[in-house]
Structures are given as structure tokens and as C-alpha cells.
C-alpha positions as CSV (number, residue, x, y, z in Angstrom):
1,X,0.0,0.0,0.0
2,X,2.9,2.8,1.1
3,X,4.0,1.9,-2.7
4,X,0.8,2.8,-4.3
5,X,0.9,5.9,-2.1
6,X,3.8,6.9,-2.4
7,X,3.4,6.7,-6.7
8,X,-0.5,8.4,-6.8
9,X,1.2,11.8,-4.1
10,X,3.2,12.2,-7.4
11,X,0.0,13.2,-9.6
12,X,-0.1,16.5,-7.7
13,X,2.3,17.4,-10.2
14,X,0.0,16.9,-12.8
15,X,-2.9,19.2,-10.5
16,X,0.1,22.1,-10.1
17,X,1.0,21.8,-13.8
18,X,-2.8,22.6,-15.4
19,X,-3.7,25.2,-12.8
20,X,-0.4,27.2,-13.7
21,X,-1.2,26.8,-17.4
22,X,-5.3,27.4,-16.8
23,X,-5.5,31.1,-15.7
24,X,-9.3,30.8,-15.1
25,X,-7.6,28.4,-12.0
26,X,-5.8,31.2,-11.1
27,X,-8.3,33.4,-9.1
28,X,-7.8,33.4,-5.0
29,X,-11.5,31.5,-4.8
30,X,-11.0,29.0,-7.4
31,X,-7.7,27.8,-5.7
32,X,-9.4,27.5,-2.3
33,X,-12.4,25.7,-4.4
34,X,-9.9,23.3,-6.2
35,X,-7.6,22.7,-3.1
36,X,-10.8,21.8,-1.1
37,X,-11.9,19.1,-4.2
38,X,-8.8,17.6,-4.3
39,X,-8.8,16.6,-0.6
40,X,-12.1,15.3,-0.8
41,X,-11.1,13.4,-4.3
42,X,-7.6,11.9,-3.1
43,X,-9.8,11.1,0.2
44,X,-12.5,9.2,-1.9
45,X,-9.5,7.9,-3.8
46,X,-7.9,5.7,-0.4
47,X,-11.3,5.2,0.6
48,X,-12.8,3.3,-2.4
49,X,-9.7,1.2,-2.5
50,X,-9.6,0.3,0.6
51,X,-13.1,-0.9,0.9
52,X,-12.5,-4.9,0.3
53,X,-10.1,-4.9,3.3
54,X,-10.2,-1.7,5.5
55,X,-7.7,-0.1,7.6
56,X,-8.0,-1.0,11.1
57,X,-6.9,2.7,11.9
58,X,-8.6,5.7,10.8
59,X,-5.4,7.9,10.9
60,X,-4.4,5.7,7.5
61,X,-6.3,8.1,5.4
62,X,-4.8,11.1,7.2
63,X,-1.4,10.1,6.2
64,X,-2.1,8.8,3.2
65,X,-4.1,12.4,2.0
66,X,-1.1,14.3,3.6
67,X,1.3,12.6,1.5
68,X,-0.2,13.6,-1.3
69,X,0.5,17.6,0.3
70,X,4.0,16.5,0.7
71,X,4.7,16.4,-2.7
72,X,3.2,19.8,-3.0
73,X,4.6,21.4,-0.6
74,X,8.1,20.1,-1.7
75,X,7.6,21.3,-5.2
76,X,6.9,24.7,-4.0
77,X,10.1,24.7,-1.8
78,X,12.6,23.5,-4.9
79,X,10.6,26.0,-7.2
80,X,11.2,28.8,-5.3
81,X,15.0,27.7,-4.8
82,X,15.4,27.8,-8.6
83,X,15.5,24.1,-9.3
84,X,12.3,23.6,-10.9
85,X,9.8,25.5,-12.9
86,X,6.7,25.4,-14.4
87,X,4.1,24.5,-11.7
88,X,3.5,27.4,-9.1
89,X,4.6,30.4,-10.3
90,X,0.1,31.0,-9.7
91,X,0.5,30.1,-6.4
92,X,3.0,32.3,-5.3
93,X,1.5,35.6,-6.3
94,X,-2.5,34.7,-6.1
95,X,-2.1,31.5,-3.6
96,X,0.4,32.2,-0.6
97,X,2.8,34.3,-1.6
98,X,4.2,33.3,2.4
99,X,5.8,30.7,1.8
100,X,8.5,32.4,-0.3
101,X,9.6,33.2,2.9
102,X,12.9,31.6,4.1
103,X,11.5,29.9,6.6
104,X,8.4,28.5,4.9
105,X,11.2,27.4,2.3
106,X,12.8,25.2,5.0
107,X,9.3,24.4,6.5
108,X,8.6,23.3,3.0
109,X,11.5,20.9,2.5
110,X,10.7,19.3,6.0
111,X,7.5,18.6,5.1
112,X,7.9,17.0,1.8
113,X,11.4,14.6,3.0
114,X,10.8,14.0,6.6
115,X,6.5,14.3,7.0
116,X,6.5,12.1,3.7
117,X,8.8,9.4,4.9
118,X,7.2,8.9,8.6
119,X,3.9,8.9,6.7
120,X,5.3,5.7,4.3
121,X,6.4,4.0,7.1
122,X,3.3,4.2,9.4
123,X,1.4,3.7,6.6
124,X,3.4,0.5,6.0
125,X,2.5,-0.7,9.6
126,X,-0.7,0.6,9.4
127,X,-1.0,-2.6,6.5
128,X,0.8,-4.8,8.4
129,X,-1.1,-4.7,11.6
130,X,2.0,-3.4,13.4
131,X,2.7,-0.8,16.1
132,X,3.8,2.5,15.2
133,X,2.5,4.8,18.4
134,X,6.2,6.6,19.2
135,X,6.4,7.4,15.1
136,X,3.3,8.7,15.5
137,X,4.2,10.8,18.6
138,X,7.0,12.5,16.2
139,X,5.4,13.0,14.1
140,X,2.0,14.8,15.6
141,X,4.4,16.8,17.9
142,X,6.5,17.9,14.5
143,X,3.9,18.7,12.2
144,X,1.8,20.6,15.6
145,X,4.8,23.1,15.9
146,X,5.0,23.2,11.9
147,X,1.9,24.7,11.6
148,X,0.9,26.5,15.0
149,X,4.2,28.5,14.0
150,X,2.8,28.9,10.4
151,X,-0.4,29.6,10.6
152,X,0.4,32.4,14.2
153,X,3.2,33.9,11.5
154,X,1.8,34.4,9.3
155,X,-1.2,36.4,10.8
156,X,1.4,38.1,13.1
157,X,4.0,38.8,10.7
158,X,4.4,41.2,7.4
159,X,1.9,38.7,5.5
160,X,-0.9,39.6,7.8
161,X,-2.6,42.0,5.6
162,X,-1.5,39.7,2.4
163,X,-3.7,36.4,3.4
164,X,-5.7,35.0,0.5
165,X,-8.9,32.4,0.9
166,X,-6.2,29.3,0.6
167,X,-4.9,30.4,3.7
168,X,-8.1,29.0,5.5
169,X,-7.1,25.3,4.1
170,X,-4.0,25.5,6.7
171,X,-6.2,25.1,9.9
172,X,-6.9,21.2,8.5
173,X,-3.1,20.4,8.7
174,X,-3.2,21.6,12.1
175,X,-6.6,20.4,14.0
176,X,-5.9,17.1,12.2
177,X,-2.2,16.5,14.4
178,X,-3.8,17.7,17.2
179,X,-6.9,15.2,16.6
180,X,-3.5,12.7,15.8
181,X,-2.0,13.5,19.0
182,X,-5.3,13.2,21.2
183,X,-5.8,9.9,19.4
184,X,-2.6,8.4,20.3
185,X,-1.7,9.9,23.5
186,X,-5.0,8.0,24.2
187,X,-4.0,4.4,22.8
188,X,-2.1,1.7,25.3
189,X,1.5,2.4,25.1
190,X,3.6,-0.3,22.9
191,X,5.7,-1.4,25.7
192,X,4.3,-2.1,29.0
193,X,4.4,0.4,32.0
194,X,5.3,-1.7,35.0
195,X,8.7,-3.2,35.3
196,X,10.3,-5.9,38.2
197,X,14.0,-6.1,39.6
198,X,15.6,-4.3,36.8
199,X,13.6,-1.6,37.6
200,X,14.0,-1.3,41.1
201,X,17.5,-1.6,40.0
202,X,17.5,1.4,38.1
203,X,15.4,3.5,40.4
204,X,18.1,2.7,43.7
205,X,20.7,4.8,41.9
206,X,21.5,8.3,43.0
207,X,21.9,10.7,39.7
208,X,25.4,10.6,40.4
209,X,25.7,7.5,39.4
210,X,24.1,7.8,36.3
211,X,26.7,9.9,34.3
212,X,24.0,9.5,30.8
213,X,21.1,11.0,32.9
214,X,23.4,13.8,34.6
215,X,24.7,15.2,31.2
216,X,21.3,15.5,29.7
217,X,20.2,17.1,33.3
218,X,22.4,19.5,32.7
219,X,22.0,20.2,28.9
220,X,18.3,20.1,29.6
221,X,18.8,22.7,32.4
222,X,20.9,24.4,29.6
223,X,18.2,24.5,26.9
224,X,15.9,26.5,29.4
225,X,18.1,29.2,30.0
226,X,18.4,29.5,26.2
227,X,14.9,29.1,25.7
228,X,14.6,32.0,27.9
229,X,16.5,34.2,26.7
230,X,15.0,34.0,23.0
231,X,12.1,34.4,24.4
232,X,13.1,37.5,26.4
233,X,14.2,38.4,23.1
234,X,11.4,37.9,21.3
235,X,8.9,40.3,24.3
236,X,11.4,43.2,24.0
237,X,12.9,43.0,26.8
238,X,14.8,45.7,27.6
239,X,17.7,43.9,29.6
240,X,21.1,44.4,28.0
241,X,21.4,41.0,27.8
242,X,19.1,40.5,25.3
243,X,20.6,43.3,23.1
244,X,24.0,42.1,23.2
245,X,22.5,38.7,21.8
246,X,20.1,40.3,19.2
247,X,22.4,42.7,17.9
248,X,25.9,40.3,17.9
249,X,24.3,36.8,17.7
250,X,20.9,36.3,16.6
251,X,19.5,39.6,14.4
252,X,17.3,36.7,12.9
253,X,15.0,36.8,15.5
254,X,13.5,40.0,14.6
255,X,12.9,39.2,11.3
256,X,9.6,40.9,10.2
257,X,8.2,37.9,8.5
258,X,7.5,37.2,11.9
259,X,7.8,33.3,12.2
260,X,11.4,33.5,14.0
261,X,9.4,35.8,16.9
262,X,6.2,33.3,16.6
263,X,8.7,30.0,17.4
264,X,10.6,31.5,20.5
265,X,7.2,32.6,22.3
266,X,5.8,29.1,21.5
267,X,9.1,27.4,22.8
268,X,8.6,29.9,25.8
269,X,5.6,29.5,27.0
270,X,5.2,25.7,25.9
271,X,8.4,24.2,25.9
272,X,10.1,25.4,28.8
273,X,7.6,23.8,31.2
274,X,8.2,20.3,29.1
275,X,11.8,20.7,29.7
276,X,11.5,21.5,33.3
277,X,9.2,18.4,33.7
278,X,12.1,16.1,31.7
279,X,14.4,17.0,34.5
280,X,11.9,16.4,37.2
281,X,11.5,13.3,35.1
282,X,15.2,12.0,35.0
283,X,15.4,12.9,38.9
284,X,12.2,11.3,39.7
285,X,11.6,7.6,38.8
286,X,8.5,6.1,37.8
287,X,7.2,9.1,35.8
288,X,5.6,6.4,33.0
289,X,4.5,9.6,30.9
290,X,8.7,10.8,29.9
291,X,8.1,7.8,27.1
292,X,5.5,9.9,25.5
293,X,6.3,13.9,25.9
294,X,9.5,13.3,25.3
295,X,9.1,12.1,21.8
296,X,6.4,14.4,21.2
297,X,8.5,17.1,22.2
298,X,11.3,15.7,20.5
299,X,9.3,16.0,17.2
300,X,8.5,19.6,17.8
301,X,12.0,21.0,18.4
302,X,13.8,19.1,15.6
303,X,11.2,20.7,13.3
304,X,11.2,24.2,14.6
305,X,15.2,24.1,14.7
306,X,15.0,23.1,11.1
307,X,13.3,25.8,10.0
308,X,14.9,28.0,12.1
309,X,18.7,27.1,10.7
310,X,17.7,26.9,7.8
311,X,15.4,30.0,7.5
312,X,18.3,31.9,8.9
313,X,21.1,31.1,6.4
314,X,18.5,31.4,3.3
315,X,19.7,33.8,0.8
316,X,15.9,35.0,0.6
317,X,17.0,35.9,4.6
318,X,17.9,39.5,4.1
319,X,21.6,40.2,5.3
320,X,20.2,42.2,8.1
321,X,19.1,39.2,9.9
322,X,21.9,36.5,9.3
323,X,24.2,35.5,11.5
324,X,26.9,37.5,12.1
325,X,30.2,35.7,10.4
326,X,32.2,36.3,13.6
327,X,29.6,34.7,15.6
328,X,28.0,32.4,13.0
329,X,29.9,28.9,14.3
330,X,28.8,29.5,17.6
331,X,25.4,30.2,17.2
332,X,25.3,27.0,14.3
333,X,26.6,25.3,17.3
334,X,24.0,26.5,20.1
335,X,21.4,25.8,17.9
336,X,22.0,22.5,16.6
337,X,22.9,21.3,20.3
338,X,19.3,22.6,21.7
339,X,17.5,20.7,18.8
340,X,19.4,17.4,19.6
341,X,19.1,17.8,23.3
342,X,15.4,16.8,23.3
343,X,16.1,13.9,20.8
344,X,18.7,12.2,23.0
345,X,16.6,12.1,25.9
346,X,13.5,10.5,23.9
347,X,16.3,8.0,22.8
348,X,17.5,7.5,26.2
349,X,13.9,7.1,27.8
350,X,13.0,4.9,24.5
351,X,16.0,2.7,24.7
352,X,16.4,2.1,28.8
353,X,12.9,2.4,30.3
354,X,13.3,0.9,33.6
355,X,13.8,4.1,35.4
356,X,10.3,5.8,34.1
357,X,8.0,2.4,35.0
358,X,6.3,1.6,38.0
359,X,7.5,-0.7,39.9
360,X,5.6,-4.1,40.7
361,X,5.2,-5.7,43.9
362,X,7.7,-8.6,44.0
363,X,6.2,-12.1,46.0
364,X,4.8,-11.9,49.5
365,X,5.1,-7.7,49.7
366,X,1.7,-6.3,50.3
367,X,2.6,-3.3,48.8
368,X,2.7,-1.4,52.7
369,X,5.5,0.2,54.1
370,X,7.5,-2.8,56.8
371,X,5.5,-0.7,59.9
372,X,2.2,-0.8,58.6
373,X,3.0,-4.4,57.5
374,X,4.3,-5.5,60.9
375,X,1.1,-3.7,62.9
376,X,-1.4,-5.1,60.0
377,X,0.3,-8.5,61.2
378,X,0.1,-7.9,64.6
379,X,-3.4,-6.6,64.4
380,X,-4.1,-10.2,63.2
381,X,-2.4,-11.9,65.3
């Protein structure tokens, strides 16, 4: 099935290429009225299909329509880089002219390499009966930040008073990951929650003793202070500190497009509780719920640093707001460390669970502390 997928996302081509030649497709309505019929059509496409042996899982036809996006989205990315032609020069001055942006660009390219392979794979497992929740996680906390970063930039950015009626078709491809998150945060875990001696193992040992966990401790503790500076930086503050840093390291973050400022307030007022609760988590065992934020979250930054790098170091980034060449390694550096902190604690919760399970009573403990044991004994007695 992921092969027939992946070859019928490639006729969107063939929709770009007659609505670029067609100028009676051209007109801001008619887009929003062809880009609605073409959702319903690929929908009724998977559906019909699928109807001698259905999927078990409903979210199969939300990866398999977004797919077929993917391929759109990555067109528009390599066109506006130059490397292609021919199929939306219409949509860039009467569609969303947005996401010639830098980092749409970038947002672009994520979505149709990364978004189009997790939805092959859990497409693939989808078919084969097979679990796929902590893909799925990744992938709902990635495209979630994609567009809640998109859609809050574009209204708050320079494009605000340039939104066209395809704009509306943007709040799909973010209620349905949220709708994708709900559903999954919902659904048994793949792995199971309560763990024996290995566990109790792993929860006996001080943090000193676990040189992994204190690194990530500290780069977590790390990330925050740099997730609160940006965002300091992005609410004006006035504290020198935040000049120095605008001025001499990051100039990108005032940006008027607007999405640079939209990503630090959303990493400051929603991820800097998530990575004070991952250290809470690596300090505290048992906290069964790391398995899933963490990869959710891990999804989100990886995305938002992508477009964020990349946006930054686009020549359609104005030289204004590039990085500084005397500070540019540095900053490459900063950044690229707080988008791989998150990932390498999901990994290490993914790969070495006992510390974040529960811990089950072993034979003849009633699950009482020894003096309630002894006096519930002794009561008997």
C-alpha cells in the first residue's frame, strides 16, 4: 500500500502543472475551491480502495491524504530555490505568496522529506497490523509546531494583511495532528508500564551514578536558560542581555516575516515547562508519561530548529538578519545542540525504560510500608 501511495502523491504534479497553465484556476477563490476538491477526491481515492479490506486505523487516510500535500509542498520549496519550474509560479503571487519566505522554504523541504517518509512508514505498519505509536508521537508533535508556528506567522508577521482564501485550508493540517495527538496519547503504550527487579535496580541509583542521565540534566537545564533568553528576546525586553544577543548573535530573531518571533514565544511559554518536567523526570523515577512527551516534544523542536537554521542562512534571509560571520559557528553550534538535546533524551527514555515504570510488587510484599506491615500482622495476630 505505502508503494501505491507513495506513486498516486506524485499526480499533484500533474494538479500544479494545469492550474499554472489554466488562468481561469488562477483566481484566489477557485484555488481554495480546487484545493478543497482535491482533498475530498484523493480522500475518496484511499477510501474506495480500501473498501474490500479496510484499515484498522482511521489515521491511515490522514497520512495517506497528507502525503499527497507532501509532494506539493516540496515542489513549491525546490521552485522557489530555482531548481524547478513550471508549476507554481500562480500560487506564489494569487495562492500564498508566504511561503517564499525563508522559513516557509525550509518548513517546506521538512514537510515533503521528513513528513512524507514517517507517513510511508506508518502507513506501512498501518497494513501490516503493526505498532507504530512513538512514530506517530513524532510525528504529531512535528507537524503541531509546523503549523501552529505557520499559521500564528503568518497572521502576526508582514503577511498579515496579504492572506488569500487558501490560507483557511491551513487550519486542516493543524486540527488534524492535534486530533492525531489526542488519538494516540490515548491508545495503550507499545511497551508495558510496569517493570520488576531491573527496575527497582535502576530506580536505587543516586543521579550521580548515572553519568547518561546527569549530562542530559544538565543540557536540559541548559536548553531553558536559552529558551529563555529567545524568548526575552522575542517580548522586548529591555535587559542588556538581550541586546547584546540580538544585535551580535541572533539579528534573525527580529525578522519581520514574523515566524522566528512566533517560534521563540511558542518554545517559551510551551516548551520550557516540558523541559523543566524532563528534569523532574530524570530525577524522579517512575514518571511512566517521559516515554510519551519526550518524543512528542522531541518531534516539535527538531522541526522548529530546522526551519529556524535553515530560515536563517537562506539567501531569501535578508543580510540584516543573518548570522553575524564572527559569531555564526557559535550560534550554528548553540542551535544545533538545543534541537538534539530533546532527541537524545527520547532516545535515552526509549532505549532504557526501567527508570520511568512503575514498579511491581515482587512475591509476599503487600505493597505497605514494613510498619504498617508489621502492625497489620500484629493486628491479626
Amino acid at each position: 500500500m505505502e508503494t501505491l501511495v507513495f506513486l498516486f502523491s506524485f499526480s499533484a504534479l500533474g494538479v500544479l502543472y494545469a492550474m499554472n497553465t489554466t488562468p481561469e484556476f488562477q483566481e484566489p477563490y477557485v484555488i481554495l475551491e480546487i484545493g478543497v476538491a482535491v482533498l475530498v477526491v484523493v480522500f475518496l481515492f484511499y477510501f474506495l480502495i480500501t473498501r474490500g479490506n479496510p484499515p484498522k486505523d482511521i489515521l491511515f487516510f490522514v497520512f495517506a491524504e497528507f502525503s499527497f500535500t507532501c509532494v506539493i509542498d516540496l515542489t513549491s520549496a525546490l521552485e522557489y530555490d530555482g531548481i524547478i519550474s513550471g508549476f507554481m509560479e500562480f500560487y506564489q503571487k494569487t495562492g500564498e505568496p508566504y511561503l517564499g519566505t525563508a522559513y516557509a522554504i525550509m518548513m517546506c523541504y521538512w514537510d515533503g522529506i521528513a513528513h512524507f517518509i514517517m507517513y510511508l512508514v506508518m502507513i506501512s505498519k498501518i497494513t501490516d497490523r503493526k505498532a507504530y505509536r512513538t512514530l506517530g508521537l513524532f510525528w504529531a508533535g512535528s507537524l503541531c509546531a509546523n503549523m501552529s508556528v505557520f499559521i500564528a506567522g503568518i497572521v502576526a508577521g508582514k503577511y498579515g494583511s496579504e492572506i488569500r482564501p487558501a490560507f483557511w485550508l491551513n487550519f486542516l493540517f493543524l486540527l488534524m495532528p492535534v486530533w492525531g495527538a489526542i488519538s494516540l496519547f490515548t491508545r495503550p503504550k507499545d511497551r508495558p508500564l510496569i517493570g520488576g527487579y531491573n527496575a527497582q535496580q535502576a530506580q536505587s541509583m543516586k543521579l550521580i551514578w548515572r553519568p547518561l542521565d546527569l549530562i542530559l540534566v544538565v543540557l536540559l537545564l541548559a536548553s531553558m536558560a536559552f529558551t529563555i533568553l529567545r524568548g526575552l528576546v522575542a517580548l522586548d525586553s529591555p535587559l542588556e542581555a538581550c541586546s547584546i544577543y540580538l544585535r551580535q548573535y541572533e539579528p534573525y530573531l527580529k525578522d519581520p516575516v514574523g515566524y522566528p518571533r512566533v517560534m521563540m514565544l511558542h518554545l517559551f511559554f510551551y516548551g520550557l515547562p516540558l523541559l523543566g518536567a524532563f528534569v523532574y523526570g530524570l530525577l524522579k523515577p517512575g514518571c511512566t508519561w517521559m516515554s510519551d512527551w519526550t518524543m512528542f516534544f522531541a518531534g516539535a523542536v527538531i522541526q522548529c530548529q530546522w526551519a529556524h537554521i535553515g530560515g536563517s542562512l537562506h539567501s531569501r534571509t535578508t543580510a540584516p538578519f543573518r548570522i553575524p560571520n564572527d559569531a555564526f559557528w557559535s550560534v550554528l553550534a548553540a542551535n544545533l545542540l538545543y534541537a538534539a538535546t530533546p532527541i537524545m533524551v527520547a532516545l535515552r527514555v526509549h532505549n532504557d525504560p526501567y527508570f520511568f515504570l512503575k514498579i511491581a510488587p515482587f512475591p509476599g510484599q503487600t505493597g505497605l510500608p514494613n510498619s504498617e506491615e508489621k502492625d497489620t500482622k500484629y493486628k491479626e495476630k
